[in-house]
C-alpha positions in Angstrom: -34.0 277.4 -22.9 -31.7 274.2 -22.7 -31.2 272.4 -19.2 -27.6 272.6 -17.7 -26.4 270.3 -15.3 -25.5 271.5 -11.6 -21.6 272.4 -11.0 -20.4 268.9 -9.9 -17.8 270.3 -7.2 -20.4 272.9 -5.8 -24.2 272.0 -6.7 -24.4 276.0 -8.1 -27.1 275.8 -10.3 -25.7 279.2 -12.1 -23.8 277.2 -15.1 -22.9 278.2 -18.4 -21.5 277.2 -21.6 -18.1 278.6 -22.9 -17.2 277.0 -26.3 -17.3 272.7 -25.3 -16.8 273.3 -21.5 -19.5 274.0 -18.7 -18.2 276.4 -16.7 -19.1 277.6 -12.4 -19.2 281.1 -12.2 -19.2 280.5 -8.2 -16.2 278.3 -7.4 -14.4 278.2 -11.4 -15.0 274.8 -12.0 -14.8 273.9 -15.7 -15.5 270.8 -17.3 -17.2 269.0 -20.2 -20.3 267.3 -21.2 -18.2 264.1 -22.5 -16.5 263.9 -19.3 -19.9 263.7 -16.9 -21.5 261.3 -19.6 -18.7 259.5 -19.3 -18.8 259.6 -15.5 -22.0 258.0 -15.1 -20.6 254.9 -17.8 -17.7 254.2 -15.2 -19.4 253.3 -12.9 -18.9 249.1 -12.4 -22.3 246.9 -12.0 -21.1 244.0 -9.0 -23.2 240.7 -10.0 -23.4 237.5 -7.0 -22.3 234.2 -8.5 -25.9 233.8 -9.8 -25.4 236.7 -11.9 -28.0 238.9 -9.9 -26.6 243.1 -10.0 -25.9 243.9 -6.2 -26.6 247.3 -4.4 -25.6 248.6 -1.2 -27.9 248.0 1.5 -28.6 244.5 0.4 -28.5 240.9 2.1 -26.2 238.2 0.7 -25.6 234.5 1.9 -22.3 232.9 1.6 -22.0 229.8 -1.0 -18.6 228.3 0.5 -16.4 228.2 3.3 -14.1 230.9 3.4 -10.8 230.6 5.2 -9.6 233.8 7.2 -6.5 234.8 6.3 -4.4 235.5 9.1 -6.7 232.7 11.8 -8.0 229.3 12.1 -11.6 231.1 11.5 -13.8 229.5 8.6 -17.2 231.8 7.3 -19.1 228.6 6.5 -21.4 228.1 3.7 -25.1 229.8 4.6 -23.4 232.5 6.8 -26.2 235.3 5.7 -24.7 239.1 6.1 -26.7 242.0 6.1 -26.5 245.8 5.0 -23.6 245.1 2.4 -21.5 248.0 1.0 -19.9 248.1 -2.4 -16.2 249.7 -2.9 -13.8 248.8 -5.6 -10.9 246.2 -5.4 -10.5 242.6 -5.9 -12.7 242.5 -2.5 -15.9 244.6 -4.0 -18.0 243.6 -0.6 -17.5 244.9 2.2 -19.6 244.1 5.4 -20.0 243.3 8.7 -20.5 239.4 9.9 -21.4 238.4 13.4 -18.8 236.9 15.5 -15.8 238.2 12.9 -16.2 241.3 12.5 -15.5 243.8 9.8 -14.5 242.2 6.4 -14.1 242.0 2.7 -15.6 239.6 0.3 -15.3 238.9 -3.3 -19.0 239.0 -5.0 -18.1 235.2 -6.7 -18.7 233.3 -3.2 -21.9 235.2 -2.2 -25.7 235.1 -3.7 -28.5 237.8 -3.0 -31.1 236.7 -1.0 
């Protein structure tokens, strides 16, 4: 018996082919095998200035001072921020530092630690 994936809107394990499209008998979700290979392609690898892949979770350390737009505050170089978080953007960081607060930073001025 051939393996077929779970529903991707539901998790129903009860799947099954009709012609090229997987089909959900419990919420009517159709779609194709192209389409979730395709899915897991898509997704975008995030590299650190030294070319390193980042995930979320990890610690990074700023390699320049970074104006804040907006105040007189600088990030300078060292700054080392904790429990990162990847989202798409020109910003693909996103992170908390101590003493600013909630921000965004682009993965070209950081480096994993």
């Amino acid at each position: 018996m051939s393996y077929l994936p779970k529903c991707p809107k539901c998790n129903s394990e009860y799947t099954y082919e009709d012609g090229s499209l997987l089909v959900c008998p419990e919420c009517a979700h159709e779609w194709s095998l192209e389409a979730e290979a395709g899915d897991s392609e898509d997704q975008k690898i995030v590299k650190d200035s030294n070319g390193n892949v980042l995930n979320d979770g990890d610690t990074i350390t700023v390699i320049k001072d970074l104006k804040v737009k907006g105040t007189s505050l600088v990030v300078k170089i060292g700054t080392k921020v904790k429990n990162i978080r990847l989202i798409d953007g020109d910003h693909d960081i996103d992170c908390k530092i101590d003493g600013f607060g909630a921000m965004k930073l682009k993965s070209e001025f950081v480096k994993k630690v």
